[in-house]
C-alpha positions, 0 to 999 in steps of 0.5 A: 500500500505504500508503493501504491500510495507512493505512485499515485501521490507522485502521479498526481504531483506530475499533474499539477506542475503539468497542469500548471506549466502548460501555460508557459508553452502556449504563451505566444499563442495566446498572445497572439489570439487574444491581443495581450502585452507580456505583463498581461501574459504574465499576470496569468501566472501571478493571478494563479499564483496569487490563489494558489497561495491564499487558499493554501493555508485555510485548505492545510488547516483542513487537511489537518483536521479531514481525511487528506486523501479525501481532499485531495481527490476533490481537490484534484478532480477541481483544478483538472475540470478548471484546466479544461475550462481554460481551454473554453476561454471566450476572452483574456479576462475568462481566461484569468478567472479560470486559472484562478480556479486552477490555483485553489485546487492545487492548493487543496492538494499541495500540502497534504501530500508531503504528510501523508509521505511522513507518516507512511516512512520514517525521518531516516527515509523521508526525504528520499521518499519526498523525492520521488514524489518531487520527481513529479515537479520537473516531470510534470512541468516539463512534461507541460511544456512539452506537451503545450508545445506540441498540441499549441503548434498542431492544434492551437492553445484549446486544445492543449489545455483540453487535453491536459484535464484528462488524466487528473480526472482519473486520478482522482478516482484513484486516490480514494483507494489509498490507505490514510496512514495514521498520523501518529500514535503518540501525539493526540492533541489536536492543536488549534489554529492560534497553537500552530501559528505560534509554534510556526513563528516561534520557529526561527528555522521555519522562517529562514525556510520561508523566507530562503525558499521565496527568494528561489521561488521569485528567480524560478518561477520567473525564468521557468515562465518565460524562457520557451518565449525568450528562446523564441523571441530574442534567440530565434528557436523555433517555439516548438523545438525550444519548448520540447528541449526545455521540457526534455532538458527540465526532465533529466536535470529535475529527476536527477537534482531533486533524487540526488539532493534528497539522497545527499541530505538524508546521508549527511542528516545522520550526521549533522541535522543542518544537511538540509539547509546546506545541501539546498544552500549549495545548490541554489549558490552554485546555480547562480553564475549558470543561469546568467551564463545560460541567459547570456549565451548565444551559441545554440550549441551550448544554451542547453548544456548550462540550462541542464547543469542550472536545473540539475543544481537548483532541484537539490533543495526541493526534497530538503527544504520539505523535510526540514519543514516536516523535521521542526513540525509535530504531526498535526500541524504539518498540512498547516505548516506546508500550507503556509509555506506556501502561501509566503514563498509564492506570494513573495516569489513567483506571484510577482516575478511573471509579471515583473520580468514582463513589465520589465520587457514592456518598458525596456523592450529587452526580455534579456534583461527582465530575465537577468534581474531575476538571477540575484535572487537565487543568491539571495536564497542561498545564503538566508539558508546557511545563516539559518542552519545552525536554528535549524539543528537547534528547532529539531532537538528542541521538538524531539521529533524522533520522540514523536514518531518513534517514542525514543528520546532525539 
């Protein structure tokens, strides 16, 4: 059953960054169908964004207290039937609604996926299994926007959308079948809403978490946006061939980045509790001058090569900063807590960076340098997480989380 719920967790997962990049491939052709500016095209992200993140919290809160599998089957078949909804659009402003919509329901099942993981594995194994299932991020964005690419070009930009709303659809039905783990054996209070927001701000590794993962966010949500539209637009790739070497290129360097960086950490756990801000920390700053290069770089031969070796770096920290967030959490905050987090990486970071790099292209009619701009945050990540790697030991010893879940003393 653990298999099981593994495979349609992570299948699920792929959906949703499916669901949720396609937008990114189809870009120029809603530009040019509906007549809109890039900071329009952007606003489509944020708006997303905006209520993926504000309806995080209050559904986290819910799936503390419910049957997660429950939710995320509802909340699954929700932004799927809104996926396909967006492919119906009459005009821009339809289209922004809807995406809205497709934001709730991913926030419905964002944050208690994680926690079903955490209860189903052990803190020796979670993050390497918290990494499978974010192999799912850049398979299924990568996926989107490959898929975009392909049916965008064939068959316009409804029917992408159309098609993308099928398999989410199915696994709904599926996730009804999962086993709900108990979320543990020893800790029975359930907190109230006042109990875990103190806990969460009286845990300073919790908000270095917040505040290092926005930063990233902003730059990576940004980038990932626009870059099959800047291959297009200033290098001169053919949109079809630029979304299906970014997608294919995102799945190499996700899968392999997000199970390395995951394995790294778990390793380096047993032997020092700040591994997960380290190995997270490492990879966002070794990034950094990639991207640039990646950006800057006008050979096609080479484009590609620093894209992989950017990607492969950053998805170090997906698996990590998640279990960190589960490490400094008692169970029956954990849905609330990735709930939250949610809320503030997004709405600091890629609710606002779409549609920045945007306005940045309309005033300056450079997409370069709306691209650039993003880079120093990235930075600015990796470093608010080696400030916060000692708290972090320190909030780890001081929940005891292996009393919790195994009743022996940390």
């Amino acid at each position: 059953m653990k298999i099981f719920a593994l495979v349609v967790l992570t299948s699920m997962n792929l959906i949703n960054y499916l669901d949720r990049f396609i937008l990114s491939a189809l870009l120029p052709f809603i530009k040019t169908d509906l007549q809109v500016t890039d900071a329009q095209l952007g606003l489509l992200g944020t708006v997303f964004t905006i209520s993926y993140s504000c309806s995080a919290p209050f559904l986290g809160f819910l799936g503390d207290r419910m049957s997660r599998k429950w939710l995320a089957s509802l909340m699954v078949f929700f932004w799927s039937a809104a996926t396909g909804m967006s492919g119906m659009a009459s005009s821009y402003r339809v289209l922004l609604a809807i995406r809205s919509a497709v934001g709730i329901g991913e926030a419905g099942y964002g944050p208690v996926a994680p926690t079903l993981i955490s209860d189903y594995y052990s803190e020796g194994l979670r993050s390497r299994m918290l990494s499978i299932y974010f192999i799912g991020t850049p398979l299924g964005s990568a996926l989107g926007i490959m898929l975009g690419g392909v049916l965008g070009h064939h068959y316009g930009w409804r029917t992408a959308f159309l098609v993308a709303a099928v398999p989410g659809l199915g696994l709904a039905l599926l996730a009804l079948l999962i086993k709900e783990p108990p979320r543990t054996l020893i800790q029975t209070h359930t907190p109230t809403a006042g109990e875990t927001f103190r806990h969460l701000t009286r845990t300073p590794s919790y908000l270095y978490n917040l505040i290092g993962t926005a930063a990233m966010t902003f730059a990576t949500g940004g980038l990932a946006f626009w870059f099959p539209t800047f291959l297009s637009r200033i290098r001169g790739w053919e949109l079809k061939q630029a979304t299906q070497l970014f997608g294919a290129t995102t799945v190499v360097a996700g899968i392999a980045g997000t199970v390395f960086g995951g394995f790294v950490a778990d390793l380096w756990q047993n032997r020092n509790r700040k591994s997960y801000f380290y190995v997270s920390a490492i990879g966002m700053l070794i990034s950094v001058p990639l991207a640039v290069v990646a950006i800057l770089i006008e050979s096609k031969a080479w484009v590609f090569p620093f894209v992989f070796l950017t990607e492969f770096f950053l998805f170090f920290n997906i698996s990590p900063l998640n279990a960190a967030i589960i490490s400094v959490t008692p169970p029956k905050m954990r849905a609330t807590a990735m709930a939250v987090n949610i809320l503030f990486i997004h709405l600091l970071g890629d609710a606002l960076s779409p549609t920045a790099i945007g306005k940045v292209s309309d005033l300056t009619q450079s997409l370069t340098l709306g691209m650039l701009l993003a880079c120093p945050a990235i930075l600015v990540g990796g470093l608010i997480l080696i400030l916060g790697a000692n708290k972090l030991a320190q909030d780890q010893a001081k929940l005891g989380i292996r009393n919790l879940e195994t009743g022996k003393s940390p």
